[in-house]
N, C-alpha and C positions, 0 to 999 in steps of 0.2 A: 778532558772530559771522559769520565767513567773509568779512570783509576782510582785505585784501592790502596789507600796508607797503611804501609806493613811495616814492620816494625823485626829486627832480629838480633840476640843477643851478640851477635858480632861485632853489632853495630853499635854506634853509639846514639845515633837516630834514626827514627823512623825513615823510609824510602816508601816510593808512590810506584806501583807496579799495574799493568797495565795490562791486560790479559791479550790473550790471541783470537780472535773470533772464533767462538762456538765455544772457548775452554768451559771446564768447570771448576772453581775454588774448592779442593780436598784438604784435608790433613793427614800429613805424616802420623807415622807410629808415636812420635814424641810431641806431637801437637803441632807442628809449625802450619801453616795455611800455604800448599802450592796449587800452580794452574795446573791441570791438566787435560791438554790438547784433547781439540775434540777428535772422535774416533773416525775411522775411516764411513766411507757411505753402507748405509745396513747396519753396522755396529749398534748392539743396544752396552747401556751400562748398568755393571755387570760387577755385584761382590766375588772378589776372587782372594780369597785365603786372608779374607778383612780386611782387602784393601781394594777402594775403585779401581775399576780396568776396565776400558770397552773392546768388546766380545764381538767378533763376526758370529754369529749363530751356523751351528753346523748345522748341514743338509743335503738332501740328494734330489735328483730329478732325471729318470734316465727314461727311455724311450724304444723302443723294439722297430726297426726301418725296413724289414724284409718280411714275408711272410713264415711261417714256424705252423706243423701240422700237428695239430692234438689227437691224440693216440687216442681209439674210442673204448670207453670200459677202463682205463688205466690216467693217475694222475699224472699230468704232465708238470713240468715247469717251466716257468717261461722265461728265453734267453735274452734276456737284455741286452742288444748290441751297439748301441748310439748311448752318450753321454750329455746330456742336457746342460748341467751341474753339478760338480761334487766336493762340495767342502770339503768334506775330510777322509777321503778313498770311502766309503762306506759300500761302493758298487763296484766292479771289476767288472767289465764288458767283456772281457776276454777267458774268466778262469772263473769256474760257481758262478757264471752271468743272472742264475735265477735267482740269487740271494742277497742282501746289502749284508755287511756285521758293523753293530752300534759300535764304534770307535770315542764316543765321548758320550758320557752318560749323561742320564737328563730323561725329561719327556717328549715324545713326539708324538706330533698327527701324522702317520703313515697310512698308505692307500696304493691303488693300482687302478685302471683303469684300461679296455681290451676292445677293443673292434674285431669281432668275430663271423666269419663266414660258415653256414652252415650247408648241408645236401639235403637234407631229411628233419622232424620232426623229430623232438626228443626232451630231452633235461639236461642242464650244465650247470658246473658250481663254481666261482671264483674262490679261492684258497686262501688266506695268509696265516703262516705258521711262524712262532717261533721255536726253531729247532723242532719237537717233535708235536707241541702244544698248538692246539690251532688258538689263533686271537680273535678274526672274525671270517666269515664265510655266509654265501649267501647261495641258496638256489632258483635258477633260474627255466621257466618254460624257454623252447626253442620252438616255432615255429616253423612249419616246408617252408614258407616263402610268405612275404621278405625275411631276409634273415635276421639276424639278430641286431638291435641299437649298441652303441655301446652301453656299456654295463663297467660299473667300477665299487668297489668295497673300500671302506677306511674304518679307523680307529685309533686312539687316544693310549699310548702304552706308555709308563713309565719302565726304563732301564737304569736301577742303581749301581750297575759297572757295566765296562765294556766288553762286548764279545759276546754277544749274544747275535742271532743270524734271525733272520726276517725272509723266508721263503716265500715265493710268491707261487700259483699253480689254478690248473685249470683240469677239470675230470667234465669229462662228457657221455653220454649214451648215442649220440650220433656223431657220423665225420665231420670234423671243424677245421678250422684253420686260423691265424692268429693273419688276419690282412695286415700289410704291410704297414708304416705311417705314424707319424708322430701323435696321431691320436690312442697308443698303445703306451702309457705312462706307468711310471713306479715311482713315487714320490715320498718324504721323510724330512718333514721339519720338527728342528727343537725349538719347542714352547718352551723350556725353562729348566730347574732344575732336578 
């Protein structure tokens, strides 16, 4: 039940093949029809150099777990020190913690997201630069009290090679402080090619 009659010039007859759950039926370069096993969990499938492959999607997701004080009048960046997820090193918690660099080209939905403590009333901007170009940026009113909700920025960037760096940053006109907690995220999924 639900074998496939394959047929190969080796042979002298056809033979009945039987796939593996989840496979999918491809052909070779020279035409032949093999299975190929399905991908591991999260893998989408994925043309690679004209030929099926399934593809873990690279990505990152890291987090800030200690508190980090933004310098007022002055851009800060912010240190990423806890690792959520990282497909493909794109984040270094330990060395440039403020920055990912695209390690595999593509496009991605990247973003950040901050839970801030304020003293005073004022203005503050969330930042994402590449290298020295900013991509998006938002300003925000601050409030005496309460202080500020989280607040987060994204956007949609394509990268046609790798190396390029994704700064992440915060500038304010009153004292802040970056609260502790896994609600401080920097995030980077590839959509596609």
């Amino acid at each position: 039940s639900g074998a496939v009659l394959t047929y190969s010039s080796g042979s002298s007859i056809p033979a009945w093949s039987i796939p593996t759950s989840g496979a999918v039926l491809v052909a070779s370069s020279v035409g032949v029809p093999t299975w190929l096993a399905i991908g591991t969990s999260g893998a989408v499938l994925e043309s690679t150099g004209g030929t099926p492959a399934w593809v873990t999607q690279p990505g990152w997701e890291v987090h800030r777990n200690t508190t980090q004080t933004i310098t007022t009048g002055v851009t800060t960046g912010i240190n990423w020190n806890a690792e959520i997820f990282d497909a493909n090193a794109f984040v270094s918690t330990s060395v440039n913690s403020s920055l990912a660099t695209i390690t595999v080209p593509g496009t991605y939905i990247i973003g950040f997201g901050v839970i801030l403590e304020n003293t005073g009333a004022g203005t503050m901007a969330l930042l994402m630069n590449e290298g020295t170009t900013e991509l998006v940026g938002e300003i925000f009113d601050v409030a005496a009290s309460p202080g500020p909700p989280r607040m987060s920025i994204a956007t949609m960037r394509r990268f046609p090679t790798s190396g390029a760096t994704i700064v992440t940053q915060v500038f304010a006109t009153v004292p802040l402080s970056l609260s502790g907690g896994i609600g401080n995220r920097f995030w980077g999924f590839r959509t596609g090619p």
